[in-house]
C-alpha positions in Angstrom: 0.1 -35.3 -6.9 -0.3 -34.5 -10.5 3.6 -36.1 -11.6 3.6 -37.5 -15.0 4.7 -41.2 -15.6 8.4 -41.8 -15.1 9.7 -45.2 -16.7 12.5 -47.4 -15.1 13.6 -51.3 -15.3 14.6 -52.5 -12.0 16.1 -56.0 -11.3 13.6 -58.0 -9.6 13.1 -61.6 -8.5 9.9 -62.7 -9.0 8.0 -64.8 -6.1 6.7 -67.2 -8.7 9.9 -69.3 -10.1 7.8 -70.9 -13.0 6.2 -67.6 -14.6 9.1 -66.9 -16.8 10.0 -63.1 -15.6 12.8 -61.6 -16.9 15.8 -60.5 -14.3 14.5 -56.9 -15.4 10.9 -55.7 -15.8 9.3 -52.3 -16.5 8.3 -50.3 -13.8 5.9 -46.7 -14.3 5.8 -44.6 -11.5 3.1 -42.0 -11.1 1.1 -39.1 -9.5 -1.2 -39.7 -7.1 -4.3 -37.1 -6.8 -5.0 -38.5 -3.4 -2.1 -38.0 -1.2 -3.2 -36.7 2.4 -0.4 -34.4 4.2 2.3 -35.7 5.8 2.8 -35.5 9.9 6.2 -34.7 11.3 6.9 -35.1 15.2 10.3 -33.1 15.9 12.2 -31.9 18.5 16.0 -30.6 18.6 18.4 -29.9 21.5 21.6 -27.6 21.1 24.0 -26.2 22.7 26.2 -23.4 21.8 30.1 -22.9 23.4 32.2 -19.4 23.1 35.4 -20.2 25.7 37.4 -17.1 24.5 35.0 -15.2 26.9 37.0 -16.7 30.0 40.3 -17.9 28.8 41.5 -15.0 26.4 44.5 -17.9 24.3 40.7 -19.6 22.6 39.4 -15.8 21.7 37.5 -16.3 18.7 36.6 -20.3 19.0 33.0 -21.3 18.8 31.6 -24.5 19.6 28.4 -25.9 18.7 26.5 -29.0 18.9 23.0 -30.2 17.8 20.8 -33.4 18.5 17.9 -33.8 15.9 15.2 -36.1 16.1 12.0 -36.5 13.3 9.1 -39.0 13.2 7.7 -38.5 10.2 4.2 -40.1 9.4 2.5 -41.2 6.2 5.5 -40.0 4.7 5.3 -39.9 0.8 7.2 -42.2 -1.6 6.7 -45.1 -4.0 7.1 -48.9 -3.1 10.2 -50.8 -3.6 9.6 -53.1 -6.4 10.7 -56.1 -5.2 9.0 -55.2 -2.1 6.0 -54.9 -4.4 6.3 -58.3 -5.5 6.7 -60.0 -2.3 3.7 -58.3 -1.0 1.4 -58.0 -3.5 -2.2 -59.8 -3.5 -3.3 -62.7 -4.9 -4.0 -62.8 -9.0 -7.2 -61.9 -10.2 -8.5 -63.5 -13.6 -6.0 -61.6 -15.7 -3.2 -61.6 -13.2 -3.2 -58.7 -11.9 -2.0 -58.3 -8.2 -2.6 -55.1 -6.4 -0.4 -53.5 -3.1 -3.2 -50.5 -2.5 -3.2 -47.9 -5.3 0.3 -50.2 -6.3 -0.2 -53.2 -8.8 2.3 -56.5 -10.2 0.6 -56.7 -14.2 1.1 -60.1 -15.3 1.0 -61.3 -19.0 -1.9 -64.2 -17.7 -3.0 -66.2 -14.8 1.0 -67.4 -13.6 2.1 -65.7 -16.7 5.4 -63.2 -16.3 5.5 -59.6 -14.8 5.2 -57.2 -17.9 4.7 -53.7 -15.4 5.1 -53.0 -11.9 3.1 -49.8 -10.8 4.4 -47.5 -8.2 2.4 -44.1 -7.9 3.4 -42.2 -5.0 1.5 -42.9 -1.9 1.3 -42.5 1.9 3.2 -45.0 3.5 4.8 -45.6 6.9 7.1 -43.6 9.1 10.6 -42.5 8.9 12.1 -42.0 12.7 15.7 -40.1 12.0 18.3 -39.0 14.6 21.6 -37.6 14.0 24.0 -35.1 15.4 25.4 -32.4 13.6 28.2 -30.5 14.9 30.5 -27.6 14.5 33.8 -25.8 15.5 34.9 -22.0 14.2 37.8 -20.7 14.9 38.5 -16.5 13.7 42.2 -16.1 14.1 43.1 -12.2 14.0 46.9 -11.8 13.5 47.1 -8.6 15.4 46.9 -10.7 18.7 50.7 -11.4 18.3 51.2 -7.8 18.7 53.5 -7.2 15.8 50.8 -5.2 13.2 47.6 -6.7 11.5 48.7 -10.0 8.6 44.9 -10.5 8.1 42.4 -12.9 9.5 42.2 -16.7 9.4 38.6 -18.5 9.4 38.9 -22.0 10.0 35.3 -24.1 9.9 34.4 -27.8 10.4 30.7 -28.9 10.3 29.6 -32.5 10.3 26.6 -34.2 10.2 26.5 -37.7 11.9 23.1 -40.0 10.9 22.8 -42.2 13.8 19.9 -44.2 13.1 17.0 -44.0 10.3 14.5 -46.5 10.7 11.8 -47.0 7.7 8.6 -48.4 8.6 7.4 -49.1 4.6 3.8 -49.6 5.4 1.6 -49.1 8.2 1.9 -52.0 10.8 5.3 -53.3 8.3 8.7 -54.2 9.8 10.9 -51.3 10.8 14.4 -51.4 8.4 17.4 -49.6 8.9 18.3 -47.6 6.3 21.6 -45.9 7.6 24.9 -46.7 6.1 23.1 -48.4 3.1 22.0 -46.8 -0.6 18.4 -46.1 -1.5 17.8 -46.7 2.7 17.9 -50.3 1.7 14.3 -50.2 1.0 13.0 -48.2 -2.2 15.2 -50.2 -4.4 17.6 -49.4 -6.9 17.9 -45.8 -8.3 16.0 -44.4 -5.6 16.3 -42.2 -2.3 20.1 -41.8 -2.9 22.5 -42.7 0.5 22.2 -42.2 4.2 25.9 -42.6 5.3 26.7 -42.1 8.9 29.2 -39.4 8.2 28.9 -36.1 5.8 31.2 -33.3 7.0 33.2 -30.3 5.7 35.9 -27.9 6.3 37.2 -24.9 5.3 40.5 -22.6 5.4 39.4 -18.6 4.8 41.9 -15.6 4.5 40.9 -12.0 4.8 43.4 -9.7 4.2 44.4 -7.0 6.6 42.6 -3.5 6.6 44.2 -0.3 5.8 46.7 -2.3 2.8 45.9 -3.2 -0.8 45.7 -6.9 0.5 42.3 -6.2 2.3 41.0 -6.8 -0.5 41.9 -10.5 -1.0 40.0 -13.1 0.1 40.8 -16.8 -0.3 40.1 -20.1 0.5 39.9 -24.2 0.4 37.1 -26.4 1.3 37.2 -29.8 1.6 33.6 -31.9 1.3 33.8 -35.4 2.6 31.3 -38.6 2.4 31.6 -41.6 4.0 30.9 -44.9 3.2 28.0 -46.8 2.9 26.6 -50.0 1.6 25.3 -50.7 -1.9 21.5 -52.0 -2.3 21.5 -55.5 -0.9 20.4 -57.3 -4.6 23.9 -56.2 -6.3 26.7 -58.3 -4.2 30.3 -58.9 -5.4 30.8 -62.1 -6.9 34.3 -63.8 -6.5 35.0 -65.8 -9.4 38.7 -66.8 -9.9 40.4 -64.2 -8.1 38.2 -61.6 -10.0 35.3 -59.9 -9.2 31.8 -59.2 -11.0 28.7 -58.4 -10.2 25.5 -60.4 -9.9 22.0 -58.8 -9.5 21.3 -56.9 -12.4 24.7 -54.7 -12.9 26.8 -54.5 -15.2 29.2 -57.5 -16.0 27.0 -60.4 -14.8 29.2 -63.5 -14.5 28.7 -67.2 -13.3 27.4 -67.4 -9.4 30.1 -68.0 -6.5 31.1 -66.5 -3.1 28.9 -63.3 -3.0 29.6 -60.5 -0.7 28.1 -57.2 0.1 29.5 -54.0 -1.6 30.6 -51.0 0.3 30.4 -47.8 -1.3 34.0 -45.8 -1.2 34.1 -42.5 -0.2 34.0 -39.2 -1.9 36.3 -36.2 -0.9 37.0 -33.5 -3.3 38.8 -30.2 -2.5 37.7 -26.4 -4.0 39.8 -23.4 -4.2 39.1 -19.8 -4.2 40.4 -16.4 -4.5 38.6 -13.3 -4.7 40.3 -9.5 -4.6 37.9 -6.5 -4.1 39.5 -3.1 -5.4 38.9 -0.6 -2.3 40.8 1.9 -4.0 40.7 5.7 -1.6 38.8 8.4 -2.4 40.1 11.4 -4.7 41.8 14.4 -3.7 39.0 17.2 -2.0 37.7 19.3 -5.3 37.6 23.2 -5.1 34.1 25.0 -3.8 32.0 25.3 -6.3 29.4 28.0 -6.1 26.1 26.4 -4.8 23.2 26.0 -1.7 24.5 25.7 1.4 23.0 24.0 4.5 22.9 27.7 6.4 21.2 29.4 3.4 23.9 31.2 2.7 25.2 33.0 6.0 28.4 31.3 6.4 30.6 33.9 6.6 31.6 36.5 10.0 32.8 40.1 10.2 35.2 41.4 12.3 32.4 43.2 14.3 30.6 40.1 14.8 27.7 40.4 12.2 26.7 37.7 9.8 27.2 38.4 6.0 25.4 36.6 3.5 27.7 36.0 0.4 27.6 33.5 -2.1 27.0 29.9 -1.3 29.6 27.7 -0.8 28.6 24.1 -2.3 29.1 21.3 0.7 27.7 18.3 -2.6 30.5 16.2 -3.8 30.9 15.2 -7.3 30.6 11.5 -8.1 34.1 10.4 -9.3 34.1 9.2 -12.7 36.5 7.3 -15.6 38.8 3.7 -15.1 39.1 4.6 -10.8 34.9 4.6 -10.6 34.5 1.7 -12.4 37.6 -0.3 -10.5 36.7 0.7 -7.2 33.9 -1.7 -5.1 35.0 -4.2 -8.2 35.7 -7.9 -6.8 37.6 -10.8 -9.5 36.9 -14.2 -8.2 38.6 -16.9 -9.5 37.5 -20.7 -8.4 37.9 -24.4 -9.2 36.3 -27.1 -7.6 37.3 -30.8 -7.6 40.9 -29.9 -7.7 41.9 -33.2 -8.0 39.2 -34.1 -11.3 37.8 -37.2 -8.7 34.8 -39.4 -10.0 32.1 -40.1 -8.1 32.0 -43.7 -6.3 30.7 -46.4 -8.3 26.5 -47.4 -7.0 25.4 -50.4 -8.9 22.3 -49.9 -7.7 21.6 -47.0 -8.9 20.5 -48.1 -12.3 20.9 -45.3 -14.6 24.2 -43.9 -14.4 25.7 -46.2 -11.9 26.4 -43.3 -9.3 24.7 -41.8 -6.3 22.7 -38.9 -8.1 21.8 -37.3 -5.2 24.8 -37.8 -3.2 27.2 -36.8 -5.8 27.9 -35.4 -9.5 29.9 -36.5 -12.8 31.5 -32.7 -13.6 34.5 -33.5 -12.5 37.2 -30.5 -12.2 35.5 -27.2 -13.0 37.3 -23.4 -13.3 35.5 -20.7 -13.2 35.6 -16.8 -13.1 33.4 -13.8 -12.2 33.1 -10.2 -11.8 30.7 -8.3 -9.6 30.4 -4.5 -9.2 29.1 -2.7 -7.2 27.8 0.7 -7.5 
């Protein structure tokens, strides 16, 4: 509501050929102090399988599935610029052309686009469904019957968007937006991707109790997501057996066969390993003279009668030095992106050419920690 003025320069093509507009025009996108709250209409069905309860070789497998389905009204965002341009009014007497609160500034009467002005507002619907599923499978060694190796975790978990239809404006065609960047709607640099598929899995290892290798736990995760389509204004442009990009990208070349762009897809693989030092208590320590729980009558006679000597101490000392400060210790030590891979290349996401909110530019990353606990 109160968001201060963010500053972009989408690609655009403007609806009147004889104005002179650049390929690129300023855009300002703002707060709006009169948003009204967004309406969501949900419902969910799931289901939940354990089959180890009647066939004792799948102990320890769970199976899950979940349907989700949102209509979201007068959901909040900012117009696509080029779908601000297509829709906007007619010019007044110093060009202006206005979409609601949303305007196309225009240097003169048929002059060129100098701003396009997006402030937030409430807009259409967005009618999501996707499935999102998951199988666990705990895998205690002991089952063999030939001692306790540990415990093996094994998860998958994957969301699949079936359909994700944008209404942009109230009583405005209904576009799909799965499988394609921004939705295919709110223009480049914005929304980031809805891809059909998103899923993980992971490997876990819990060492067995009772050992020093209880302590261990370790692990791989694999994140994967799929591919999806790049904003319909940058296409692939075939041009000699080589390839550029028209639209506004980078590396405009002459016009020829254009096709759409697919997005690749991004899997990267972490690692893992903590130990936690469980180390066993210390030997018992001699009484120590003290309060007892029975006040002092802990000791009997021969002839049966109660003698009250001095209490025996039933408090512990805490253990102290290198053991104490060890013990309840765990040493993690981590690295994710194994394999250092960059993030698919989004022409249509302007500013750093990559899905922002899909993915990240870090690249292979180690790390270490310590934690205590006392």
């Amino acid at each position: 509501m109160f968001a201060g003025a963010t500053q972009s320069f989408p690609g655009v093509v403007d609806t009147c050929s004889t104005c002179g507009t650049d390929p690129q025009v300023q855009e300002t996108i703002t707060g709006n102090k009169n948003l009204t709250p967004e309406t969501a209409y949900e419902y969910t069905y799931g289901a939940v399988l354990t089959p180890g309860k009647w066939w004792s070789p799948l102990q320890g497998l769970t199976l899950s599935a979940d349907f989700i389905h949102i209509d979201l009204r007068q959901y909040i965002t900012f117009l696509d610029p080029q779908f601000l341009i297509d829709h906007a009014g007619p010019q007044d007497s110093t060009g202006r052309q206005t979409f609601g609160p949303a305007f196309v500034q225009r240097d003169g009467v048929n002059g060129p686009i100098t701003l396009l002005n997006t402030p937030f507002q409430n807009l259409g619907k967005e009618v999501l469904s996707a499935w999102d599923f998951e199988v666990v499978e705990i895998f205690d060694t002991s089952r063999f019957g030939h001692g306790d190796w540990g415990t093996f975790t094994a998860t998958w978990n994957e969301t699949y968007m079936a359909d994700v239809d944008i209404q942009a404006v109230p009583g405005g065609k209904r576009l799909t937006a799965v499988g394609k960047f921004g939705g295919g709607f709110q223009g480049p640099g914005g929304g980031g991707s809805f891809t059909h598929n998103r899923w993980y899995a992971s490997l876990f290892y819990d060492g067995p109790s009772g050992s020093w290798m209880q302590g261990i736990d370790a692990g791989a995760v694999v994140h994967y997501v799929g591919q999806y389509w790049d904003n319909e204004q940058f296409q692939v442009i075939n041009a000699g057996g080589g390839e550029g990009v028209s639209g506004g990208g980078p590396g405009n070349i002459p016009p020829g066969e254009p096709r759409d762009r697919k997005v690749r897809e991004w899997t990267t693989l972490d690692l893992i390993v903590n130990y936690t030092f469980n180390l066993p208590p210390p030997a018992a320590q001699s009484e120590v003279a003290g309060y007892a729980k029975d006040g002092g009558k802990n000791v009997k006679m021969k002839d049966g009668k109660e003698k009250n000597v001095m209490p025996v101490s039933t408090a512990e000392y805490n253990p102290c030095g290198w053991r104490a400060w060890l013990n309840n210790t765990t040493i993690t030590l981590g690295v994710d992106n194994v394999f250092d891979e960059s993030p698919p290349m989004v022409l249509a996401s302007f500013e750093n050419f990559f899905d922002e909110q899909t993915a990240n530019p870090k690249g292979r990353l180690w790390y270490v920690a310590i934690k205590k606990r006392f």
